[in-house]
N, CA, C and O atoms as CSV, one atom per row, in Angstrom:
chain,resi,resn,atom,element,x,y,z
A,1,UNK,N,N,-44.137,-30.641,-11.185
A,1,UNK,CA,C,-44.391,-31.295,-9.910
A,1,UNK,C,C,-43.455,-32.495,-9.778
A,1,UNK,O,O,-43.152,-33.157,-10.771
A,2,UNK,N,N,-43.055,-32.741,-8.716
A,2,UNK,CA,C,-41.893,-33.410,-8.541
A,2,UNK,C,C,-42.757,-35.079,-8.330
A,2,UNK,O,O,-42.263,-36.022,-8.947
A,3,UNK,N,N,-43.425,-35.215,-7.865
A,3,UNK,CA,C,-43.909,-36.288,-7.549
A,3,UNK,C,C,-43.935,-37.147,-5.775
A,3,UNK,O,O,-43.518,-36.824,-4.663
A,4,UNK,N,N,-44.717,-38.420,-6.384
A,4,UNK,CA,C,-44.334,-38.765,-4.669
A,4,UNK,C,C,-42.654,-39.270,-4.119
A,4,UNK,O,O,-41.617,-39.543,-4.723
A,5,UNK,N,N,-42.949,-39.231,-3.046
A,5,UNK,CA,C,-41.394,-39.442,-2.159
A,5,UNK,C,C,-40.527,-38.225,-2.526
A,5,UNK,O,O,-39.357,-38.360,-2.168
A,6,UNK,N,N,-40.896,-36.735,-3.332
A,6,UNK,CA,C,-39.922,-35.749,-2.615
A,6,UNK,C,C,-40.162,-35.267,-1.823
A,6,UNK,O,O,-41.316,-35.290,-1.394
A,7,UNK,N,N,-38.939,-34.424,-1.094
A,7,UNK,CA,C,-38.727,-33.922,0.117
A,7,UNK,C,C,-39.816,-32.693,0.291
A,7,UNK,O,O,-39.543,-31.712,-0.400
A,8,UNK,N,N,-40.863,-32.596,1.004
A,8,UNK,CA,C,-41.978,-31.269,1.177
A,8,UNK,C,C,-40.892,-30.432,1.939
A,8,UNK,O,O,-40.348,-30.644,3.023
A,9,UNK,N,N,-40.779,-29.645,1.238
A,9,UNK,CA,C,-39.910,-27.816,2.294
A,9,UNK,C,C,-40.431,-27.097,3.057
A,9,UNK,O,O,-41.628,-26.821,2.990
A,10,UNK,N,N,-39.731,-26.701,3.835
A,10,UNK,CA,C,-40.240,-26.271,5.074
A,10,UNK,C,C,-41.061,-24.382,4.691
A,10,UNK,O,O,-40.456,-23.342,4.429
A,11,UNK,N,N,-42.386,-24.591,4.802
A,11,UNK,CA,C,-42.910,-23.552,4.485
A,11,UNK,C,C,-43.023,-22.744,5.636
A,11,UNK,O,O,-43.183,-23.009,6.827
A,12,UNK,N,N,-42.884,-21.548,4.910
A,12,UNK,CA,C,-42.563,-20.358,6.385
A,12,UNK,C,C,-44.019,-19.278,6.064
A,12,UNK,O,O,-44.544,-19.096,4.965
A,13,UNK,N,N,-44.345,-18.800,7.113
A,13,UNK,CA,C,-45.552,-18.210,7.443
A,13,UNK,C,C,-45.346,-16.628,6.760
A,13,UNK,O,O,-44.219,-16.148,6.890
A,14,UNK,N,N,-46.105,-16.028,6.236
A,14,UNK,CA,C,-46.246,-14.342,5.690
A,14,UNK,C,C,-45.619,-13.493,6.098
A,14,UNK,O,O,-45.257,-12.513,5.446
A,15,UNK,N,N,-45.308,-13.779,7.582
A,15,UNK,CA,C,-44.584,-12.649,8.324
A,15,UNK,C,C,-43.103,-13.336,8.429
A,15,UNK,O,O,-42.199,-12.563,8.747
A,16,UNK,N,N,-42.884,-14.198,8.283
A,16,UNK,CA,C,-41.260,-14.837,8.192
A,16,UNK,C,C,-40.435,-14.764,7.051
A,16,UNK,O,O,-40.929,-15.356,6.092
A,17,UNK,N,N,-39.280,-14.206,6.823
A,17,UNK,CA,C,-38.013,-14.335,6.047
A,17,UNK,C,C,-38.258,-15.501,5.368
A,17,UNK,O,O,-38.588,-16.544,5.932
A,18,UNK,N,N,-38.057,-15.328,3.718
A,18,UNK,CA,C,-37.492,-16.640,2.972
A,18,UNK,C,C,-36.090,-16.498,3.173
A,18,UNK,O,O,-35.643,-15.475,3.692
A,19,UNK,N,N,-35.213,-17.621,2.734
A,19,UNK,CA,C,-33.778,-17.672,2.466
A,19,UNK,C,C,-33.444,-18.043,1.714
A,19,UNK,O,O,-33.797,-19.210,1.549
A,20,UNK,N,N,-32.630,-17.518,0.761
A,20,UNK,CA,C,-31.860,-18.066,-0.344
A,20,UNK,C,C,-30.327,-17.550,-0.365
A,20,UNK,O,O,-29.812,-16.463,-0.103
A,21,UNK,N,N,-29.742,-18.996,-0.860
A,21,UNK,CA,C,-28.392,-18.643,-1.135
A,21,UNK,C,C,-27.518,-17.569,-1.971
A,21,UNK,O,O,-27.542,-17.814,-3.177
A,22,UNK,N,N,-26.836,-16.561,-1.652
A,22,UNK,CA,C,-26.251,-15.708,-2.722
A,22,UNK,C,C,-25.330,-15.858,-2.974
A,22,UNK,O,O,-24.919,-14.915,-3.651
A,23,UNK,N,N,-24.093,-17.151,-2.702
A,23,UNK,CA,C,-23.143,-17.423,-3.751
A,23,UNK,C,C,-23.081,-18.974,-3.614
A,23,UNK,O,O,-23.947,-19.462,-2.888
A,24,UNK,N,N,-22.249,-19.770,-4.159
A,24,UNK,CA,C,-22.296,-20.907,-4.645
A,24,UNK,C,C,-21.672,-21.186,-2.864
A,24,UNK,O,O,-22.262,-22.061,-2.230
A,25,UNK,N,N,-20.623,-20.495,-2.227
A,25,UNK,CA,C,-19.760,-20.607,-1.521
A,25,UNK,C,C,-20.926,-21.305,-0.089
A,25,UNK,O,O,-20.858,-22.303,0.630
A,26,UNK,N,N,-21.863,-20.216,-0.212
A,26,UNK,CA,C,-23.058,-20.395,1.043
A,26,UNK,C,C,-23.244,-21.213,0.652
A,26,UNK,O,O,-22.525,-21.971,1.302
A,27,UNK,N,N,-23.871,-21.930,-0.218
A,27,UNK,CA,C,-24.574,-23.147,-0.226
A,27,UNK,C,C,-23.726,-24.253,-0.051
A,27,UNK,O,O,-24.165,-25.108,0.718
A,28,UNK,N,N,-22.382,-24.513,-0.671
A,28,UNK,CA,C,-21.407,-25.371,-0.070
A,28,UNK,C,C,-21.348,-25.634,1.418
A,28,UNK,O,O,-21.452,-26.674,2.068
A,29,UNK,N,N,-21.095,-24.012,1.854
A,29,UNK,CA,C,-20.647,-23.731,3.252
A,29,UNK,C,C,-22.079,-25.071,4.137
A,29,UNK,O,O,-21.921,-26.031,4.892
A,30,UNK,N,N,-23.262,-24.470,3.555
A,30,UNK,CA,C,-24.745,-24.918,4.181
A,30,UNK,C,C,-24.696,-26.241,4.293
A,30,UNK,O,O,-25.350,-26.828,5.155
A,31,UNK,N,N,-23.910,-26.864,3.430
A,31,UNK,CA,C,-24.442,-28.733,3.171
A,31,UNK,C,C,-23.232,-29.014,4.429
A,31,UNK,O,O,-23.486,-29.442,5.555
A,32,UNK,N,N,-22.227,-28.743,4.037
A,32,UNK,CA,C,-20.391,-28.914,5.494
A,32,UNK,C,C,-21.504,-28.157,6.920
A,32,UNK,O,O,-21.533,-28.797,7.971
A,33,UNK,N,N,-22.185,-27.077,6.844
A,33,UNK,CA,C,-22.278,-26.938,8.174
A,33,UNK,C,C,-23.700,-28.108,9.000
A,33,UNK,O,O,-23.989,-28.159,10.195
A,34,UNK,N,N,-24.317,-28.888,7.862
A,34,UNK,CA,C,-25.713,-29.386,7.867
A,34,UNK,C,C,-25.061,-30.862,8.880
A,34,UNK,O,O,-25.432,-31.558,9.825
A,35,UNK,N,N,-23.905,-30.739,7.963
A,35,UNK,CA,C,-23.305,-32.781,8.035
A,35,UNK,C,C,-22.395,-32.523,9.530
A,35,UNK,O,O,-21.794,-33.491,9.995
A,36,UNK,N,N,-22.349,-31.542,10.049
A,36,UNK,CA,C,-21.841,-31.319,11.316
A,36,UNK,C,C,-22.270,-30.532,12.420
A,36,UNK,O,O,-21.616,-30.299,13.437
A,37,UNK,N,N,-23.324,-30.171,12.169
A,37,UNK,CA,C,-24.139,-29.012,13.149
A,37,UNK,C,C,-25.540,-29.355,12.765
A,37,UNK,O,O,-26.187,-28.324,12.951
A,38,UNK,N,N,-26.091,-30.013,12.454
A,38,UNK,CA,C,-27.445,-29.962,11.978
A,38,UNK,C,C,-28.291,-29.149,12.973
A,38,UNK,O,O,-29.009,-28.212,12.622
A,39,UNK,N,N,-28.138,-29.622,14.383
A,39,UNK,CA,C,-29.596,-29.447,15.078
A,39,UNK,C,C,-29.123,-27.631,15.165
A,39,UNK,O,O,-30.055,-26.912,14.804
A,40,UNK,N,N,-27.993,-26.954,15.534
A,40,UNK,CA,C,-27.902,-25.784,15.116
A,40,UNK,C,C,-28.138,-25.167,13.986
A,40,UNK,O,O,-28.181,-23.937,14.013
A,41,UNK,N,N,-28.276,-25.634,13.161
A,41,UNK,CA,C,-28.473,-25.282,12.028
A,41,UNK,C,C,-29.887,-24.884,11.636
A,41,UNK,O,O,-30.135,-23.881,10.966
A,42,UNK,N,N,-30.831,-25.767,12.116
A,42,UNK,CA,C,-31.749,-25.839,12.393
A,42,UNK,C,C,-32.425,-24.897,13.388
A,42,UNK,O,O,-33.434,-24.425,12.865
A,43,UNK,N,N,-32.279,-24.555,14.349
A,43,UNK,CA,C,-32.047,-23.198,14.984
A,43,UNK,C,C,-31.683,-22.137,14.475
A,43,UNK,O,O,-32.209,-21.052,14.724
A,44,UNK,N,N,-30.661,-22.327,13.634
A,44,UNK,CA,C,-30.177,-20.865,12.569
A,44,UNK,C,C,-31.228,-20.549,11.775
A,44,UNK,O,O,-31.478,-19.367,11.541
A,45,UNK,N,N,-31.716,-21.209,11.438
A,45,UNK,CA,C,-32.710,-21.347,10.218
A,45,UNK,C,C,-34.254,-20.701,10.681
A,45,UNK,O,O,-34.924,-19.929,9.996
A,46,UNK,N,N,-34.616,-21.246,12.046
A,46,UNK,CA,C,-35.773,-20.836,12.814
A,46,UNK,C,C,-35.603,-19.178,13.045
A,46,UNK,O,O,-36.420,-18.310,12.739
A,47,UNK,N,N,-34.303,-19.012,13.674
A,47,UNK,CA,C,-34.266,-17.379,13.665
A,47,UNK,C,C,-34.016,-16.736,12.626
A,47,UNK,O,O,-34.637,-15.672,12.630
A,48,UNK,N,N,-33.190,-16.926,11.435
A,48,UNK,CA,C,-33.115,-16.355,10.428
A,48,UNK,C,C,-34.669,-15.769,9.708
A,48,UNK,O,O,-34.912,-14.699,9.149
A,49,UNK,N,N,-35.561,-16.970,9.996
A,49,UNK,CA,C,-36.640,-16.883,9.056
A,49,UNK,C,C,-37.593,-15.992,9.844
A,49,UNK,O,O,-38.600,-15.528,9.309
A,50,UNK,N,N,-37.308,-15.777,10.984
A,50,UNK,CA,C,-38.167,-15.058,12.063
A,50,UNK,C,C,-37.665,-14.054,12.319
A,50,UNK,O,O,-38.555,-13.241,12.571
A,51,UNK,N,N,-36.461,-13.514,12.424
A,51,UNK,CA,C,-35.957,-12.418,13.252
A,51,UNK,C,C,-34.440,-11.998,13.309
A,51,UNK,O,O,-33.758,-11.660,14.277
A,52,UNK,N,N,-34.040,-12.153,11.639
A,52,UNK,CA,C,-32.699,-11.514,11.088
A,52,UNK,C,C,-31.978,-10.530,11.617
A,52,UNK,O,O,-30.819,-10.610,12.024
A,53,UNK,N,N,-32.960,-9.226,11.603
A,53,UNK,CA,C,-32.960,-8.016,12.215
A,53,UNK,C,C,-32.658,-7.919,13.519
A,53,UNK,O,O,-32.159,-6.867,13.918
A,54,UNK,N,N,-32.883,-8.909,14.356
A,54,UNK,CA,C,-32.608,-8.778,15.923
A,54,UNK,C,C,-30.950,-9.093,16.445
A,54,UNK,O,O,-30.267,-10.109,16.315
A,55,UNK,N,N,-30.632,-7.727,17.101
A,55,UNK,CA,C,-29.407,-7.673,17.124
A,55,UNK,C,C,-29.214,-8.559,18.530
A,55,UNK,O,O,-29.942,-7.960,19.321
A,56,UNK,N,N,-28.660,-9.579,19.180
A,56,UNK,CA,C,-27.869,-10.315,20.082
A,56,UNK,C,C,-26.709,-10.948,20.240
A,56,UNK,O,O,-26.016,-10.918,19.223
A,57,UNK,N,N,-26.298,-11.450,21.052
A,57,UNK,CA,C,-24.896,-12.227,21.260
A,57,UNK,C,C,-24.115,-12.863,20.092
A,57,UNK,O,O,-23.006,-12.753,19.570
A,58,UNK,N,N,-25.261,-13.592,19.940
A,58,UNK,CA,C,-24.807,-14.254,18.474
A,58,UNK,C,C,-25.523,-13.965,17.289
A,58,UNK,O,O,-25.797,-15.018,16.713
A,59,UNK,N,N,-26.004,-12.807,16.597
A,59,UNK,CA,C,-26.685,-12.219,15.742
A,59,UNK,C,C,-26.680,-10.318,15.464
A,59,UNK,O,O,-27.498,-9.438,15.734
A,60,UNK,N,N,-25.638,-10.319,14.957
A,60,UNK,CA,C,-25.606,-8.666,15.044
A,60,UNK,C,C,-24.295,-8.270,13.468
A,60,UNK,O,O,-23.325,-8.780,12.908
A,61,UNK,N,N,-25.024,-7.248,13.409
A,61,UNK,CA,C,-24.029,-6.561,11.835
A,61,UNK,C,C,-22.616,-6.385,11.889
A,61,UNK,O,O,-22.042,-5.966,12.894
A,62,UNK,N,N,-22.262,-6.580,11.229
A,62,UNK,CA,C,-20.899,-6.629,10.995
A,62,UNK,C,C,-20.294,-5.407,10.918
A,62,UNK,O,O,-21.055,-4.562,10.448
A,63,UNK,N,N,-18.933,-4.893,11.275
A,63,UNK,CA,C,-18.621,-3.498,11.743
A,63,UNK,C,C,-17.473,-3.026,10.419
A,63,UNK,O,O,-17.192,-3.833,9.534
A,64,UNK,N,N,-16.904,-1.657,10.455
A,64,UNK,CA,C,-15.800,-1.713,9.290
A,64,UNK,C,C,-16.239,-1.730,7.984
A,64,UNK,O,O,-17.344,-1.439,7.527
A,65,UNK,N,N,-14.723,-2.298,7.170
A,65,UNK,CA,C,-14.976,-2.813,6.050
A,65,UNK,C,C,-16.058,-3.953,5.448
A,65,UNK,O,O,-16.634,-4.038,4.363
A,66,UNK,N,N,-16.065,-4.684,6.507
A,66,UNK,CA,C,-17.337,-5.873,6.106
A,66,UNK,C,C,-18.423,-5.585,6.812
A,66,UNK,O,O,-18.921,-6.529,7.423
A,67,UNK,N,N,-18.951,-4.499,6.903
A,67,UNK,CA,C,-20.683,-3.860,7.276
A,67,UNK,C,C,-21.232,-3.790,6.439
A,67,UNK,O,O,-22.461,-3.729,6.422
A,68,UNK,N,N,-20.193,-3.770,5.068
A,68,UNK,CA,C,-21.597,-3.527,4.077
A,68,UNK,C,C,-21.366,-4.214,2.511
A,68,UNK,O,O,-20.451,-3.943,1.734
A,69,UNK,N,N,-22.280,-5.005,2.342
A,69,UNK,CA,C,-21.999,-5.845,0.847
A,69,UNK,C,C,-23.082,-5.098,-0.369
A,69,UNK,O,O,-24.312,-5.125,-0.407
A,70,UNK,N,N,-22.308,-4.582,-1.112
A,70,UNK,CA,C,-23.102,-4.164,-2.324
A,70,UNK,C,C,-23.694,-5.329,-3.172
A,70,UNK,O,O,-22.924,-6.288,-3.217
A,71,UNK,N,N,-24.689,-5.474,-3.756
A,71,UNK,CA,C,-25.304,-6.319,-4.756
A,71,UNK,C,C,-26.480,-5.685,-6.313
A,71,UNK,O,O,-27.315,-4.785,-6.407
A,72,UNK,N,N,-26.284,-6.061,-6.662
A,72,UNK,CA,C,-27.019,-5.031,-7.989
A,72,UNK,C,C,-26.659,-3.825,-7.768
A,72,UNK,O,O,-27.739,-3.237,-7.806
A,73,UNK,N,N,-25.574,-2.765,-7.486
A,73,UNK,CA,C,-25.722,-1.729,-7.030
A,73,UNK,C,C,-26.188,-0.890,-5.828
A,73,UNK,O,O,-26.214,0.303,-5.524
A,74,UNK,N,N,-26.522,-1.994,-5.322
A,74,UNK,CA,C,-27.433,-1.770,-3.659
A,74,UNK,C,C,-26.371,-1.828,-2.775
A,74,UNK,O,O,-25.379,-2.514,-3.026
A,75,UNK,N,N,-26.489,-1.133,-1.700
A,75,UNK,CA,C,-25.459,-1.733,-0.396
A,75,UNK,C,C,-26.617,-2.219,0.452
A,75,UNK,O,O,-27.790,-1.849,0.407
A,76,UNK,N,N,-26.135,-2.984,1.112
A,76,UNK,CA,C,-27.433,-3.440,2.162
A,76,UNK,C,C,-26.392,-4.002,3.194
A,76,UNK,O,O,-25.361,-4.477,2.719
A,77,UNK,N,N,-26.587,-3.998,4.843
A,77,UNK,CA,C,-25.423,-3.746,5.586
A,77,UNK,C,C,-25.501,-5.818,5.884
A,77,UNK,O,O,-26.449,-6.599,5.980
A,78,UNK,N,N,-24.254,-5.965,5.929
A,78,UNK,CA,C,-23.821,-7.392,6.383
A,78,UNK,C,C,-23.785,-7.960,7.705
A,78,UNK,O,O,-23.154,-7.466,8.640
A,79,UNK,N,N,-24.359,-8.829,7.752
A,79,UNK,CA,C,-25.132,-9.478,9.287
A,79,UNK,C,C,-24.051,-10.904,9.481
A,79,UNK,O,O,-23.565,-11.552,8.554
A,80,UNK,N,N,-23.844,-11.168,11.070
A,80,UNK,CA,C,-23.068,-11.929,11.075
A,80,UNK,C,C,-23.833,-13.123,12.369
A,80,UNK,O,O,-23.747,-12.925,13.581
A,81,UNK,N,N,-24.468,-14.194,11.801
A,81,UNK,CA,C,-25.069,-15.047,12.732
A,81,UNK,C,C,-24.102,-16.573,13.233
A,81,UNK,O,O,-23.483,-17.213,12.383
A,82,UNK,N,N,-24.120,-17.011,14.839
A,82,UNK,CA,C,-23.306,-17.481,15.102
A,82,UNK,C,C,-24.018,-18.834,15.287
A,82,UNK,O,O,-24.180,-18.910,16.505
A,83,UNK,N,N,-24.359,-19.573,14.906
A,83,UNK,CA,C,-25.674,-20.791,14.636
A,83,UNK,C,C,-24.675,-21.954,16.121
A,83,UNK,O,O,-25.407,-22.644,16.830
A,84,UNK,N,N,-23.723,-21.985,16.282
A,84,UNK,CA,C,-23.379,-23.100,17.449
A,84,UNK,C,C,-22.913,-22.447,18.573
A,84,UNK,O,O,-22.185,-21.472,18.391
A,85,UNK,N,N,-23.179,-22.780,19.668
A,85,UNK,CA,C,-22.960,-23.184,21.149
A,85,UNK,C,C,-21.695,-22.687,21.207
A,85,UNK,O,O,-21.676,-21.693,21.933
A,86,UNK,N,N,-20.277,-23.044,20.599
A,86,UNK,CA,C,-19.179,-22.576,20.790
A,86,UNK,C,C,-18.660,-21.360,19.988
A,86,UNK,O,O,-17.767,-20.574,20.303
A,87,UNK,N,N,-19.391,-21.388,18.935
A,87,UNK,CA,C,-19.837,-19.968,18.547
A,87,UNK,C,C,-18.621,-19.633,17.589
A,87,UNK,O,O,-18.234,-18.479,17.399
A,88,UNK,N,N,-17.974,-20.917,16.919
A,88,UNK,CA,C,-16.891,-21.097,15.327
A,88,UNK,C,C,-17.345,-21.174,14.414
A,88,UNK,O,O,-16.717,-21.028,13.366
A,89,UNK,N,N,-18.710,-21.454,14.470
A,89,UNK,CA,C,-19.402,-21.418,12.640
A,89,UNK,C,C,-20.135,-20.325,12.770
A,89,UNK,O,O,-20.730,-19.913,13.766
A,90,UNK,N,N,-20.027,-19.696,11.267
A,90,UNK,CA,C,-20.506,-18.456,11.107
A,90,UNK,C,C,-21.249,-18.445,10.053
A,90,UNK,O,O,-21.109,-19.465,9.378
A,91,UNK,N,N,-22.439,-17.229,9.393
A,91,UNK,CA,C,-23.468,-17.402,8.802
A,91,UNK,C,C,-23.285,-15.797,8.624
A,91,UNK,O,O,-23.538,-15.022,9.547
A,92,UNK,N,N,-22.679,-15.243,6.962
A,92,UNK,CA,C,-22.528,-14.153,6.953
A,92,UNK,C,C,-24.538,-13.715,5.834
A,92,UNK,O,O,-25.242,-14.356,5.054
A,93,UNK,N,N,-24.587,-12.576,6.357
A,93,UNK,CA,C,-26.045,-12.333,5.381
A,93,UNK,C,C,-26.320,-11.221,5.539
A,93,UNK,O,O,-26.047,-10.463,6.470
A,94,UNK,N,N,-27.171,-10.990,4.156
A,94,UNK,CA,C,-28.161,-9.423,4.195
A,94,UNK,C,C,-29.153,-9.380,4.235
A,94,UNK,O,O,-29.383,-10.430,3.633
A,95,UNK,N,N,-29.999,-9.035,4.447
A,95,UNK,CA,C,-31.393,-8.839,4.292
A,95,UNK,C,C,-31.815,-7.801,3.226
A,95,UNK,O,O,-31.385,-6.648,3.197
A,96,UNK,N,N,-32.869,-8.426,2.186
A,96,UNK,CA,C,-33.572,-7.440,1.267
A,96,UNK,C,C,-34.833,-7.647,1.281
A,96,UNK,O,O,-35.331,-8.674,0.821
A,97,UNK,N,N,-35.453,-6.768,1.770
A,97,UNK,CA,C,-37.359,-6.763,1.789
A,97,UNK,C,C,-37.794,-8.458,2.892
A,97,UNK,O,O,-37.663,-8.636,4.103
A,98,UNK,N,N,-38.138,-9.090,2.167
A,98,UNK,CA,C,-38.789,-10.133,3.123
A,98,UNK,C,C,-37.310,-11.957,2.957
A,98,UNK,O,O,-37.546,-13.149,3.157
A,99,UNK,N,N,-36.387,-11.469,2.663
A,99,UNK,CA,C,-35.131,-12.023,1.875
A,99,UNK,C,C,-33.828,-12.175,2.323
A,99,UNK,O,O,-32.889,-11.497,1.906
A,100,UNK,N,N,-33.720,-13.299,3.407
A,100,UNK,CA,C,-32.265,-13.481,3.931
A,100,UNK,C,C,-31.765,-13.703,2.714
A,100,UNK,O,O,-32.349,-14.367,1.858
A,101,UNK,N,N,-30.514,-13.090,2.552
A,101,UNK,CA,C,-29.773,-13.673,1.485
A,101,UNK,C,C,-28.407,-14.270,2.344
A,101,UNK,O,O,-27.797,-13.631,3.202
A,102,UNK,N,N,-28.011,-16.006,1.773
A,102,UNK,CA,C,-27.312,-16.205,2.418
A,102,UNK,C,C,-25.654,-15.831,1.660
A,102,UNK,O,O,-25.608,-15.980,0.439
A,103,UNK,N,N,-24.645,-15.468,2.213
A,103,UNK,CA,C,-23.763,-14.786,1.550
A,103,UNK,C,C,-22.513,-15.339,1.425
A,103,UNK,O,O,-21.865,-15.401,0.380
A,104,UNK,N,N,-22.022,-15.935,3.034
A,104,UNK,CA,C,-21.106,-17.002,3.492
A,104,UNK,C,C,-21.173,-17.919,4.392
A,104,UNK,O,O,-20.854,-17.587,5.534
A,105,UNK,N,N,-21.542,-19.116,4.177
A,105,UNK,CA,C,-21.315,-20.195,5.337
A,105,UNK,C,C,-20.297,-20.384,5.626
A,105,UNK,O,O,-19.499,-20.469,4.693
A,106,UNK,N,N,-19.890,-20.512,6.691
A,106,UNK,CA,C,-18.386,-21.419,7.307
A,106,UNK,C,C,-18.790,-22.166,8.357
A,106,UNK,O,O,-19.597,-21.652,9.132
A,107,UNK,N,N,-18.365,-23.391,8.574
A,107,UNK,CA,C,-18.028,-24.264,9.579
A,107,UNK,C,C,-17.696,-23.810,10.634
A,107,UNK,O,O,-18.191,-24.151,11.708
A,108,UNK,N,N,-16.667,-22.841,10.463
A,108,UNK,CA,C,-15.427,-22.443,11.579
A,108,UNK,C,C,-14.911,-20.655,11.774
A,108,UNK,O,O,-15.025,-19.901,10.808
A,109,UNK,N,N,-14.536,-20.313,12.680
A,109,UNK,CA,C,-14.108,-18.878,12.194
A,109,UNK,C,C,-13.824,-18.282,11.057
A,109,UNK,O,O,-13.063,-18.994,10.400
A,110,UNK,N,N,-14.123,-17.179,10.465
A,110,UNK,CA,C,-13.790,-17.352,8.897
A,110,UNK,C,C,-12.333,-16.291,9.594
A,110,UNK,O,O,-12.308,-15.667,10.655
A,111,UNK,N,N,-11.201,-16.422,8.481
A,111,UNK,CA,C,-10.047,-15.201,8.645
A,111,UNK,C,C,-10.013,-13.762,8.781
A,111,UNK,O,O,-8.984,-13.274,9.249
A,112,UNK,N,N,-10.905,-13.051,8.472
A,112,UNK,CA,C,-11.432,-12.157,7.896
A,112,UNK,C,C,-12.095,-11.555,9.244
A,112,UNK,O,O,-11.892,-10.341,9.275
A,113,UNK,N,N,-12.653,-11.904,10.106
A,113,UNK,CA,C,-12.939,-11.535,11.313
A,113,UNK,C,C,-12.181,-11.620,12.656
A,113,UNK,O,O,-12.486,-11.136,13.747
A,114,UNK,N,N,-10.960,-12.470,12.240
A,114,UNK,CA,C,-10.008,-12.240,13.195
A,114,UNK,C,C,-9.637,-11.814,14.049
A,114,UNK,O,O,-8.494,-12.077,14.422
């Protein structure tokens, strides 16, 4: 137990997505996109944990070569969420069972989608 004055985390309800980071890169990406996008971010976070699966404007699978990221031997298809308004930071992820996994944060367009 951590004690008093740490940070309480934001607990998500039975039917909502946990999230966790799946490379060191996301979680970097997460803190650069926090210190410049927060209140989007924050929004990313609300739909991620609610409604991964829902394909829209700024929330839909990735096509091609990057549709699909293998992990333990699994493929599970690659999701591409657009968390700001101008729609340059990107939020690459998979989903496993009740389990955003986060895969790539970027700030900004990544190259690769070009």
């Amino acid at each position: 137990m951590a004690g008093a004055h740490s940070k309480v985390e934001r607990p998500t309800k039975k039917s909502e997505y946990e999230i966790r980071f799946a490379s060191v890169q996301a979680q970097k990406g997460w803190v650069d996109l926090r210190a410049t996008n927060r209140n989007a971010l924050v929004d990313a976070w609300d739909f991620l944990t609610r409604t991964p699966l829902d394909v829209t404007l700024t929330n839909y699978p990735l096509k091609g070569a990057l549709g699909i990221v293998t992990r333990g031997g699994a493929e599970y298809v690659r999701w591409q969420h657009k968390p700001t308004r101008q729609g340059d930071a990107r939020i690459w992820f998979y989903v496993e069972a009740q389990v955003v996994h986060l895969e790539q944060v970027h700030t900004h367009h990544p190259n690769a989608t070009k």
